[in-house]
Every structure is written in C-alpha cells, then in structure tokens.
TORKOL-4160 file (C-alpha; in steps of 0.2 Angstrom, whole numbers, padded with zeros to 4 digits, m for minus):
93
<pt num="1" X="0000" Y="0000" Z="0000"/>
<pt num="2" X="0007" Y="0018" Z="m0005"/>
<pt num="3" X="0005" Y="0032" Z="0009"/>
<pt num="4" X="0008" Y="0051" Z="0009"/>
<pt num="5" X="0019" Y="0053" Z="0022"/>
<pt num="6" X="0031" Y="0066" Z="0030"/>
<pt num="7" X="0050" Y="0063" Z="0029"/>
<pt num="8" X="0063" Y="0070" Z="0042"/>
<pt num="9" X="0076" Y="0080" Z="0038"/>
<pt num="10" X="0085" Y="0097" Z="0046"/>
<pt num="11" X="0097" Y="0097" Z="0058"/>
<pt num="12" X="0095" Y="0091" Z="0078"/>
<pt num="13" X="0080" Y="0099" Z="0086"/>
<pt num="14" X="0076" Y="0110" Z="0070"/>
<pt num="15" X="0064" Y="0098" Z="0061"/>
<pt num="16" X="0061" Y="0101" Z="0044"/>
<pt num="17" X="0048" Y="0087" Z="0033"/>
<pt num="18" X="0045" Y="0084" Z="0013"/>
<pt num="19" X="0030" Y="0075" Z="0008"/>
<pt num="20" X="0033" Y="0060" Z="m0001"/>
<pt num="21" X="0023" Y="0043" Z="m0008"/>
<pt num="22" X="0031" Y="0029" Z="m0001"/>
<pt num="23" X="0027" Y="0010" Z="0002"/>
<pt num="24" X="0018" Y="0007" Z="0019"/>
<pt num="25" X="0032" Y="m0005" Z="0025"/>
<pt num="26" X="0049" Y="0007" Z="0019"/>
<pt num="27" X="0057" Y="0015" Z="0036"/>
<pt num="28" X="0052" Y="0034" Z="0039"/>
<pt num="29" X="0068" Y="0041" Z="0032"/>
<pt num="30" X="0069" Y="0028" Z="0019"/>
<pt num="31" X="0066" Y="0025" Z="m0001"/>
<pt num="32" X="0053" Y="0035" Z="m0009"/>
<pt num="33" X="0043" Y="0036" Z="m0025"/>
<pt num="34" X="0042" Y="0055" Z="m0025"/>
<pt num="35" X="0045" Y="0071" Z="m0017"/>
<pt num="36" X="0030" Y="0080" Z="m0018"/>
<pt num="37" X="0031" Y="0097" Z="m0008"/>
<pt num="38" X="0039" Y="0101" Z="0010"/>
<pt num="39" X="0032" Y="0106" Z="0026"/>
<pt num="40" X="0042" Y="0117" Z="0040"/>
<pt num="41" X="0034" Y="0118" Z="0058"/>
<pt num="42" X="0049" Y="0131" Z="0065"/>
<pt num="43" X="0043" Y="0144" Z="0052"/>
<pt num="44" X="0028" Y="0159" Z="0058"/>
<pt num="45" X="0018" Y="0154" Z="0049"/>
<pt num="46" X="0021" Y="0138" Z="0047"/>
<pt num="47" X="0028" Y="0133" Z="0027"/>
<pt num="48" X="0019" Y="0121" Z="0017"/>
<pt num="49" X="0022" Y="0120" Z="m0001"/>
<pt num="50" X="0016" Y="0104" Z="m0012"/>
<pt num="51" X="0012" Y="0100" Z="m0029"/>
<pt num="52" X="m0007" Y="0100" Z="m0029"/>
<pt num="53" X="m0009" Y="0091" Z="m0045"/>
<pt num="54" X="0003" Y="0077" Z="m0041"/>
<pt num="55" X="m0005" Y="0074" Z="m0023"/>
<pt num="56" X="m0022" Y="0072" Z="m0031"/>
<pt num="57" X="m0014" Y="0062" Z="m0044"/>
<pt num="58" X="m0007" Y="0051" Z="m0031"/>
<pt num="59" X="m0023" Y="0049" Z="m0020"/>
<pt num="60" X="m0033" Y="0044" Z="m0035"/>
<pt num="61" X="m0021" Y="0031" Z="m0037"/>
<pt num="62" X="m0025" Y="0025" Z="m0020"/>
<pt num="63" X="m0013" Y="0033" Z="m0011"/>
<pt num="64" X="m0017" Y="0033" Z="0008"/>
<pt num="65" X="m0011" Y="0048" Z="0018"/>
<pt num="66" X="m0006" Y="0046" Z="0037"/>
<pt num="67" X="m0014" Y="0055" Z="0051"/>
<pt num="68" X="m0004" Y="0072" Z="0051"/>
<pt num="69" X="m0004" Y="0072" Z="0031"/>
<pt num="70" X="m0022" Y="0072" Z="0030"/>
<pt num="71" X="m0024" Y="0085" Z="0043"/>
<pt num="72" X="m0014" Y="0095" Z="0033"/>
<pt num="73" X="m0020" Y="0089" Z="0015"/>
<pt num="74" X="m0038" Y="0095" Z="0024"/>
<pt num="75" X="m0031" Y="0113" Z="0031"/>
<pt num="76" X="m0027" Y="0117" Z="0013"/>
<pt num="77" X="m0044" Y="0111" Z="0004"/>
<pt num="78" X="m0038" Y="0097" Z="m0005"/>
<pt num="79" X="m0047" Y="0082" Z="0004"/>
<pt num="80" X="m0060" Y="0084" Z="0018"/>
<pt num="81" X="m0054" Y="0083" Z="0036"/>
<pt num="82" X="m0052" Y="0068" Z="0044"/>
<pt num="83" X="m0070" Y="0062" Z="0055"/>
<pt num="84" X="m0057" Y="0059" Z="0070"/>
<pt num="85" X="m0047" Y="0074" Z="0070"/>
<pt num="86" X="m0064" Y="0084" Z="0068"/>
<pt num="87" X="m0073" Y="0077" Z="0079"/>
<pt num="88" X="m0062" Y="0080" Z="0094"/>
<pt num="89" X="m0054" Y="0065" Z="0105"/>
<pt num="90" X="m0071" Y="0064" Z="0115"/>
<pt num="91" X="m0077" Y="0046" Z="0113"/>
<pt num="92" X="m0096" Y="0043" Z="0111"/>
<pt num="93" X="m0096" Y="0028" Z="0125"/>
C-alpha cells in the first residue's frame, strides 16, 4: 500500500519534513517514490508548499495519507478533514 507521508530531515531539534509517496512498509527516512512538496513547523507561519496536481494524482491512485498528512492535506482544501481529527478526541461511550 502507498502512503503520503512526512520525511525527516533538518538538523537536531530543528525539524524540517518533505511530503513523499512511499510503500507502507519502507522506514520513515527511507526510499521514496516522489517528493511532492515540504512542510516546515519552526517557520511563523508555518511553510507548506506541495504539488497540488501530483497529490491528487497520487490519492486517486490509492494513495493513503497518514494521520498528520491528511490534517494537513484537509487545512489546505484538497481532501476533507479527517471524522477523528474533527470530531475531537471525545469518545461517544
């Protein structure tokens, strides 16, 4: 299964992330399919620059995204947000 999925990179305690497609079961860091924009957390605002056309490409492929992609996949229009992460973590028991 192919996910969207943030890979690590920038110094010690200065995280920096690009947005990749890669196989569910590859390490974090490791191979990748493509590189499709960059996310930086440390930056006011925060920096989030993707490929629009390729990430839509990719999730009509199948592409999953994880958790944290899809929030931020949904914060930028392109899919709606997560029932979850909307939702709250209140539980309905």
């Amino acid at each position: 299964m192919l996910k969207l999925r943030l890979r690590r990179t920038g110094a010690k305690k200065q995280p920096a992330y690009r947005l990749v497609v890669a196989e569910s079961a590859s390490p974090r860091d490791g191979t990748f399919l493509e590189n499709l924009g960059h996310y930086n957390p440390l930056t006011q605002p925060t920096t989030f620059v993707i490929d629009e056309e390729r990430v839509r490409a990719w999730l009509q492929k199948g592409a999953q995204p994880t958790d944290w992609v899809a929030r931020l996949l949904a914060a930028r229009g392109i899919i709606e947000a997560p029932a979850h992460a909307a939702s709250g973590a209140a539980s309905d028991e």
